[in-house]
DRENDREN-385881 format. One record per atom (N, C-alpha, C): z, y, x. Coordinates in steps of 0.001 Angstrom, whole numbers, plus 524288, in hexadecimal, padded with zeros to 5 digits. Last residue first. Example, Ala and Ser with C-alpha at 12.3 -4.5 7.8 and 13.67 -1.06 7.14 Angstrom:
<nulums>
81BA87F73683232;81BE47FBDC83566;81EBE8001E83264;81E787E9C683386;81E787EE6C8300C;81E787F31C83390;
</nulums>
This chain:
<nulums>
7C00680C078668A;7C1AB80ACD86B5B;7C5C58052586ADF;7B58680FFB85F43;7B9D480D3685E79;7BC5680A6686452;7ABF181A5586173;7ADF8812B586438;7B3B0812A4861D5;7A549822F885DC2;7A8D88206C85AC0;7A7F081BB985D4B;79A238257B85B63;79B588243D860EF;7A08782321860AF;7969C828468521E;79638823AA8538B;797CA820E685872;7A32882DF184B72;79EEB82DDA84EB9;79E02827BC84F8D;7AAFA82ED1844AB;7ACD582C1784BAC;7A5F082F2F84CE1;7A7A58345383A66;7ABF1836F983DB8;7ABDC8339984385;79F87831AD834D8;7A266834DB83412;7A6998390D8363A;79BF48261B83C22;7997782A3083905;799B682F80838EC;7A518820A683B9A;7A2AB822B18404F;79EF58267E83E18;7A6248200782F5B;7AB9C8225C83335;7A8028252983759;79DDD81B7982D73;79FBE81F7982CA8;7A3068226882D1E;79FAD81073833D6;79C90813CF8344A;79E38818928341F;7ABF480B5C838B6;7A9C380DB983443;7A4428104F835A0;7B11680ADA8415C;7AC6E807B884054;7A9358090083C66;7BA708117383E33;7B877810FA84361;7B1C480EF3842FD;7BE3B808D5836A7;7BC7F81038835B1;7B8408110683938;7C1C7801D8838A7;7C027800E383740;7BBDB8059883618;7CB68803CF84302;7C5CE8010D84383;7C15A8013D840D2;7D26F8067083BE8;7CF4C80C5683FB8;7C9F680A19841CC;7CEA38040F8305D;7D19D802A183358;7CEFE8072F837FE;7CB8F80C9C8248E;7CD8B8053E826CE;7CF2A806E582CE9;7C1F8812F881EC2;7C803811CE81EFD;7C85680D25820D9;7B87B81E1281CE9;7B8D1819AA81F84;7C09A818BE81F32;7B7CA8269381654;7B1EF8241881860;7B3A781FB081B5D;7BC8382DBA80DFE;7BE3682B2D81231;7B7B0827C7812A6;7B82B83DE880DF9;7B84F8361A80A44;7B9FA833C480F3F;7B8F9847B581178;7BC9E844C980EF5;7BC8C83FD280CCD;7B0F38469C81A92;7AF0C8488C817C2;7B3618457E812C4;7B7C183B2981DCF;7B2C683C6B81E66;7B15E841AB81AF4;7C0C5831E3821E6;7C024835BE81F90;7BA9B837AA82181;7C74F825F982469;7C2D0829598255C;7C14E82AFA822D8;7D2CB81F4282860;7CE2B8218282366;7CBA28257C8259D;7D8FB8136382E45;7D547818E382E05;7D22281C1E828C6;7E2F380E3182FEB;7DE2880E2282D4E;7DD2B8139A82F23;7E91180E0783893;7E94E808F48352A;7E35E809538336F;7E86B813CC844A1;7E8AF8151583E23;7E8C580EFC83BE8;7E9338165884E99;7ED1C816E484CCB;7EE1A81629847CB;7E19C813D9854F4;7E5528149585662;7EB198117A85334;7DA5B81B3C84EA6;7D8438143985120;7DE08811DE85151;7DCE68251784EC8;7DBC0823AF84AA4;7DB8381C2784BC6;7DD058279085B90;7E0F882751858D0;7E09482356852D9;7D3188275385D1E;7D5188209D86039;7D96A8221885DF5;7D06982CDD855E3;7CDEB828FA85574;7D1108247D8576E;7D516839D585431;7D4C5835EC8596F;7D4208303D855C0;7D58A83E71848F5;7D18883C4984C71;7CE4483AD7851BB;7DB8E83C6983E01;7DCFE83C5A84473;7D67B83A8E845EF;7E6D183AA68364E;7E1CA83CA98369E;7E25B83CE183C82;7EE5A831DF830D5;7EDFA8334B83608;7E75A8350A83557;7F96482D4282AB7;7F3F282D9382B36;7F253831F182E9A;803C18228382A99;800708282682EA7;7FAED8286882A13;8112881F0682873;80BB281DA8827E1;80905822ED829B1;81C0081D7183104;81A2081F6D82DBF;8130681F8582CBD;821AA815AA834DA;820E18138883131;81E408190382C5F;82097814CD83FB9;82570817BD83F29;8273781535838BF;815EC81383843A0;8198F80E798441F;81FB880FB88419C;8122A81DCE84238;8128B819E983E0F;815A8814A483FB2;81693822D28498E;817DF82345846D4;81810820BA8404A;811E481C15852BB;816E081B6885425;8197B81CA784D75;807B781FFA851CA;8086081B5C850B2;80EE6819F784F36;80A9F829C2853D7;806FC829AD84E53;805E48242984D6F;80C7C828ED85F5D;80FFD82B2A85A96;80F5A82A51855FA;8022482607861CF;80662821A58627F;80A0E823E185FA9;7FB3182DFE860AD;7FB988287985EA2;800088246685DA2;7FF0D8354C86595;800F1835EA861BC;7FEE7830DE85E4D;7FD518303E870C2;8023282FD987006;8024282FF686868;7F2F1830ED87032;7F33582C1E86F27;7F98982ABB8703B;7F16F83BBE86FA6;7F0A6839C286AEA;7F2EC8334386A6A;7F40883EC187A28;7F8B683EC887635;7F66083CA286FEB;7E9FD8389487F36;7F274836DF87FB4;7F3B18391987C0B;7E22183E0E87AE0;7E1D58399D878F2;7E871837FE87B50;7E77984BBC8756C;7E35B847A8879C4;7E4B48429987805;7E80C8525986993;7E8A884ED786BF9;7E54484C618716A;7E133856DE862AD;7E2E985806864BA;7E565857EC86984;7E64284EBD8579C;7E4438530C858F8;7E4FE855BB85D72;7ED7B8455C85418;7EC4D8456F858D9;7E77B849D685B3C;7EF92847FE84A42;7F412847B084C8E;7F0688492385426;7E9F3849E983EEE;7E5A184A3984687;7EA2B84A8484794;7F3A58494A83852;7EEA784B438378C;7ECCA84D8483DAB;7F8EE83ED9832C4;7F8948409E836C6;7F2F184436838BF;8046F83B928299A;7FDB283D5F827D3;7FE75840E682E8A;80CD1831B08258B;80BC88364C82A4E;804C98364282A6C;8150A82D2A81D72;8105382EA581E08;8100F83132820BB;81F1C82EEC81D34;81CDF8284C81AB5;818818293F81D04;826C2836F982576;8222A8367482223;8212E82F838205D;82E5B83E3082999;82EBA8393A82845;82B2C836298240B;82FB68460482E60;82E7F84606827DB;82F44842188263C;82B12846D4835CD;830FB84928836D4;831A1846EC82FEA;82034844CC8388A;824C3841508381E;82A3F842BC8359E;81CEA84FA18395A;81D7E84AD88339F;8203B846B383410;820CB852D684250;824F0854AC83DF2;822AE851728381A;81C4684C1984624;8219584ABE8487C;8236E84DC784397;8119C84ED6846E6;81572849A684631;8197B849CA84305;81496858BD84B81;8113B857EC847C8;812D5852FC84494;816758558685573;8192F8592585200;8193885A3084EA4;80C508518A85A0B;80FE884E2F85956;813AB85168856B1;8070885BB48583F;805E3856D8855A9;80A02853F8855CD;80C558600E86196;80C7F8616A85C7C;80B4085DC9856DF;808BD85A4C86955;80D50859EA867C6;80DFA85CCC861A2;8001985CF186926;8009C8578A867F6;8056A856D0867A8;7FF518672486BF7;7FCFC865D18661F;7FE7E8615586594;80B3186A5E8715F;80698869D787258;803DC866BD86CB4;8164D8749786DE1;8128886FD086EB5;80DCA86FB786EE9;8187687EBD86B3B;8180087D3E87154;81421877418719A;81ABC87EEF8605B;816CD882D28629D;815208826B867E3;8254F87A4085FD1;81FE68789B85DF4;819D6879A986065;82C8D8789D86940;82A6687D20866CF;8260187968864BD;8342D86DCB86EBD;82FEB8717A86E32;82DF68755086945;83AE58672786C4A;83F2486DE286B55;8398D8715786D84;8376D85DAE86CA7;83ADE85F32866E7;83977864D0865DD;83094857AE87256;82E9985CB986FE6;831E385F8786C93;8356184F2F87548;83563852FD87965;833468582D875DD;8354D849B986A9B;83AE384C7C86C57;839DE8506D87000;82E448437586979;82AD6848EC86B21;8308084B5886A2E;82C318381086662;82CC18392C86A40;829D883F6086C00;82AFB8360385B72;826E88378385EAE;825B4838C7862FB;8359B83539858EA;832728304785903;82D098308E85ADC;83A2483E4D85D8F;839CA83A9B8611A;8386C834FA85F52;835328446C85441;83431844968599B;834BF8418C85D1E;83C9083ED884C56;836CB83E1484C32;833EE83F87850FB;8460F841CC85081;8451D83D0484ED2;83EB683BB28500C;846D784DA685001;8480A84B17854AD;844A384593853A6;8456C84E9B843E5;842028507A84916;841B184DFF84E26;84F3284B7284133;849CF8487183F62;845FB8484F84216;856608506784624;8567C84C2A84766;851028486984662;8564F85A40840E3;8521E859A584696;852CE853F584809;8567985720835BF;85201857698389B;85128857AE83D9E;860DC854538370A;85EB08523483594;858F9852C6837A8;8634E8601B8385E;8663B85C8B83DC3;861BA858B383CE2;86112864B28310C;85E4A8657083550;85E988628E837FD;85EFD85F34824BC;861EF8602E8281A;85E6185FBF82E04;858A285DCE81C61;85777861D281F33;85C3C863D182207;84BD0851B381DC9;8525B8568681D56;8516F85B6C81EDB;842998525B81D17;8472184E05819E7;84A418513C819DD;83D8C85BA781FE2;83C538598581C08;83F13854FB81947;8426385D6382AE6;843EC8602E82591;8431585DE88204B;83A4F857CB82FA9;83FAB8539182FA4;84234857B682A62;8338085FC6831ED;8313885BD082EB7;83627858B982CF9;838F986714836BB;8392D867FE83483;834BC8654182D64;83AC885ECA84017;83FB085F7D83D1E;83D7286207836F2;832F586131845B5;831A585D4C8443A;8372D85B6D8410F;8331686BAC8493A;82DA686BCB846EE;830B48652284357;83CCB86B7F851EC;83D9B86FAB84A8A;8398686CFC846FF;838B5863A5857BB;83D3E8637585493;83C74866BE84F51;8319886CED85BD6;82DBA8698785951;83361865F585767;835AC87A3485978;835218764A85D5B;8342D8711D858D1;82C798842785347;830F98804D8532A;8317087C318568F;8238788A0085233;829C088BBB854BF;82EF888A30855F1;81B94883CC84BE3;81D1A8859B852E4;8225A886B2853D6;81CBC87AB084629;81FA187FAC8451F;821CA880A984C68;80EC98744C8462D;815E1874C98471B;818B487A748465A;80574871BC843C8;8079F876B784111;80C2D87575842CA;7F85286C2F84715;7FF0286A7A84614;8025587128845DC;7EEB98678183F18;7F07686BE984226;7F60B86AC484125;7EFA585D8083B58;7ECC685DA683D08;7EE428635884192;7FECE8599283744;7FA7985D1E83672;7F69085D0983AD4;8055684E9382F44;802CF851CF835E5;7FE23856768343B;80BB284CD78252C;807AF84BF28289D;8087C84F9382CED;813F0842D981DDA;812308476E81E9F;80E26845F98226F;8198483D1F81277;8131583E298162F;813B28441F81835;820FB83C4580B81;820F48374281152;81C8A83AD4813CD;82391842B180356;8242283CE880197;822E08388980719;8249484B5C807C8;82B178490E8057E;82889841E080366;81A6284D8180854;81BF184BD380F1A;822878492780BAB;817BF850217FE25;8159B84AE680169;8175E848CF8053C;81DDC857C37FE65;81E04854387FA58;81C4284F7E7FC5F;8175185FD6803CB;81D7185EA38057C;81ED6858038036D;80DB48622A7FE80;80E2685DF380586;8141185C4080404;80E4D85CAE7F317;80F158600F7F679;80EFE85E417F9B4;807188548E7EA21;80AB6855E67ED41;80B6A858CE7F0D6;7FCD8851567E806;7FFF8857A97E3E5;803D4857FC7E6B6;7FD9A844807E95B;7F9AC849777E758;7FD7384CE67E3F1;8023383DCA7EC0E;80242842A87F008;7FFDF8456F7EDEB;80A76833487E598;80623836237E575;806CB83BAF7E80E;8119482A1E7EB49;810FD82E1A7E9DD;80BE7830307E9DF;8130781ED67F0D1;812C981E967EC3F;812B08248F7E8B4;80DD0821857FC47;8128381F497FA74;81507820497F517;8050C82AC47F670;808AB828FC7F9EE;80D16827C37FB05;7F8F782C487F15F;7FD77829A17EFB6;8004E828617F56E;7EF788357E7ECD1;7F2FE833C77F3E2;7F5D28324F7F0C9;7E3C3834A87E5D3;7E93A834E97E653;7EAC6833B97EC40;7DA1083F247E066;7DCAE83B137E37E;7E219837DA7E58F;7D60E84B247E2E0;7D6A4846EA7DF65;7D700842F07E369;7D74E8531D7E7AB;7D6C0853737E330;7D55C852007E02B;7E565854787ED2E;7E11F851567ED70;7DCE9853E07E893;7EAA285EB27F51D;7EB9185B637EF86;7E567858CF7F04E;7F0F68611C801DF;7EC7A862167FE2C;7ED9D85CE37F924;7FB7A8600B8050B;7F84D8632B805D1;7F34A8666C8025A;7FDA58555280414;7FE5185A997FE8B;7FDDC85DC48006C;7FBD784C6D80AFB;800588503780ACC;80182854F880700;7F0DF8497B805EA;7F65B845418079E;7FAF3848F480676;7EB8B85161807D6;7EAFA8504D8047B;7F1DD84CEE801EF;7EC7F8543E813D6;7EE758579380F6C;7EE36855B180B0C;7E71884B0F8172A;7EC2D84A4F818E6;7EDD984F188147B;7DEC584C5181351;7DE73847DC80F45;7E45A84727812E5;7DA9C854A981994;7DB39857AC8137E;7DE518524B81122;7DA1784F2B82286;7DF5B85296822B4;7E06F856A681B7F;7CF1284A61820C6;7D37E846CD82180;7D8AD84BA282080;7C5D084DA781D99;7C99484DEF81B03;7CE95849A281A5B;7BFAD8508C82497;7BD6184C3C8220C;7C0F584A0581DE8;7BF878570982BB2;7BC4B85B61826EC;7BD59855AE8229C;7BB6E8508D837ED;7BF7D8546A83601;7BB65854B583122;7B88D8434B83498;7B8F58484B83622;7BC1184AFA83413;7C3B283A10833D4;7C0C583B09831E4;7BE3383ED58354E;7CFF98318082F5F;7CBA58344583326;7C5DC8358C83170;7DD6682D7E82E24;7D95082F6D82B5A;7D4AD8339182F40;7E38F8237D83185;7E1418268A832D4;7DC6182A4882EE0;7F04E81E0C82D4C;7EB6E81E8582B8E;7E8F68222A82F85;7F895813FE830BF;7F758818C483363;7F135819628310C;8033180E5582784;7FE0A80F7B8297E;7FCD78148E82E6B;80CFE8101D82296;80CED80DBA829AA;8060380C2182AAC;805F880C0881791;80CD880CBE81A2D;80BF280BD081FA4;7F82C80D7B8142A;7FD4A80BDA81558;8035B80E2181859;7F295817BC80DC8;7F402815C281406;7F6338125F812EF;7E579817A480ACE;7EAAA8181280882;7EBEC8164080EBD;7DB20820C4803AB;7DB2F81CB8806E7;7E21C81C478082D;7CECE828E37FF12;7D3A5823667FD4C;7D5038205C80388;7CB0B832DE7FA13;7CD46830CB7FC02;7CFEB82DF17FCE2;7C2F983A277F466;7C519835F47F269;7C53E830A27F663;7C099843697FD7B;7BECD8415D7F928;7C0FF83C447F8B6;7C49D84EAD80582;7C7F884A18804E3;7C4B1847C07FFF5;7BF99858BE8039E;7C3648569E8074D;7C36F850B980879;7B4BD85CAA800AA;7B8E6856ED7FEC5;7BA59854FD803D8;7B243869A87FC15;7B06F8640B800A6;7B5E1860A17FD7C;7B161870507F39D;7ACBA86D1E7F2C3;7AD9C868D57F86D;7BE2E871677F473;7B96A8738D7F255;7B59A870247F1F6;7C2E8867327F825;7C37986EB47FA66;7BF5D86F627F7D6;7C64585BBF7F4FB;7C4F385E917F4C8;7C5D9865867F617;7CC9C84FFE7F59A;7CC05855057F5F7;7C913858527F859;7D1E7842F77F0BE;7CD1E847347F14D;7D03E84C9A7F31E;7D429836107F13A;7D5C183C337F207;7D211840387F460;7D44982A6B7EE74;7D01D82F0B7EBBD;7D2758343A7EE09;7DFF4828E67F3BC;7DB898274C7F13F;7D9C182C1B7EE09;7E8E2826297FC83;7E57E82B827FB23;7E201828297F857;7F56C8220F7FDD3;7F0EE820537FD4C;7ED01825AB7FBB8;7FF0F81D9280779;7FCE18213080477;7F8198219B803E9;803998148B80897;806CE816A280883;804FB81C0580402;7FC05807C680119;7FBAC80C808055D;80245811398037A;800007FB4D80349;800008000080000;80000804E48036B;
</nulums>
């Protein structure tokens, strides 16, 4: 039984189609990848999830709740939160304050939270970064900061948008191993991303987005081979390593 399922989910901006009648479900302790070109409406179908944006037709069922009409806040109180593509920390704050003020969200004892903070940092091993300034880090640390304050939340669901942007191929193939480490934790992923040997890596299944219809779903092997995948987005010069 999937944790969370999208069927038929549409949307629309005027005359283009974000997102057209969309179907596909995760399992519990899955790692989904969702890929595509840019424009192809993978990060409108992560706003869609989070109440960002409303569907305008279609249902998200997750873990036995309906997401359509719900507020972001509303969605993240029932398990899901996400990562942002551009990362936004509260510069002025040492990266402790940034990842307490996700731990706020259960409590709101302080002691409580920095303890939460502390916690999730050193399951990511990034304590050395506690009492840094937001505004000082390097982008991949920020990313990892990024994480760290959805984690702070304690999510059923962790939505990961290009985590590895940016990135050289060592620290992507550290934030692999975190983004593995975190589902072994027991929380389920979906993961936009287009390092490839990341997506191979790291996903159960794959879906492939196109001009918003999915055009291809199954295994990273199975995508990979796909014509219209290569087509659309690998190219023909696309080797599966």
């Amino acid at each position: 039984m999937s944790l969370i399922r999208l069927d038929d989910v549409t949307k629309n901006f005027g005359g283009l189609k974000a997102v057209s009648g969309l179907g596909f479900g995760v399992k519990k302790g899955e790692i989904v990848a969702l890929i595509g070109p840019n424009g192809a409406g993978k990060t409108t179908v992560f706003n869609l999830v989070t109440g960002f944006l409303r569907p305008d037709q279609g249902r998200i069922n997750f873990d036995g709740h309906s997401l359509v009409g719900l507020k972001p806040h509303e969605v993240c109180q029932l398990g899901i939160t996400r990562t942002f593509q551009i990362v936004k920390p509260f510069s002025g704050l040492t990266v402790l304050e940034n990842v307490m003020i996700g731990v706020f969200h259960l409590t709101k004892n302080v002691r409580a939270a920095r303890k939460g903070a502390f916690e999730t940092l050193d399951f990511l091993k990034l304590t050395h970064l506690k009492d840094k300034k937001a505004s000082s880090l390097t982008i991949t640390n920020r990313k990892q900061l990024e994480i760290a304050r959805a984690l702070a939340i304690q999510p059923k669901l962790l939505l990961l948008d290009e985590p590895m942007g940016g990135m050289n191929p060592i620290e992507a193939e550290n934030m692999v191993a975190q983004i593995k480490k975190v589902r072994e934790s027991g929380i389920t992923i979906i993961i936009i991303e287009h390092v490839m040997k990341a997506v191979m890596s790291l996903s159960d299944q794959v879906v492939v987005l196109h001009h918003g219809e999915k055009i291809a779903e199954g295994t990273p092997q199975e995508v990979t081979k796909n014509q219209d995948v290569i087509t659309a987005y690998l190219g023909e010069d696309y080797l599966v390593s």
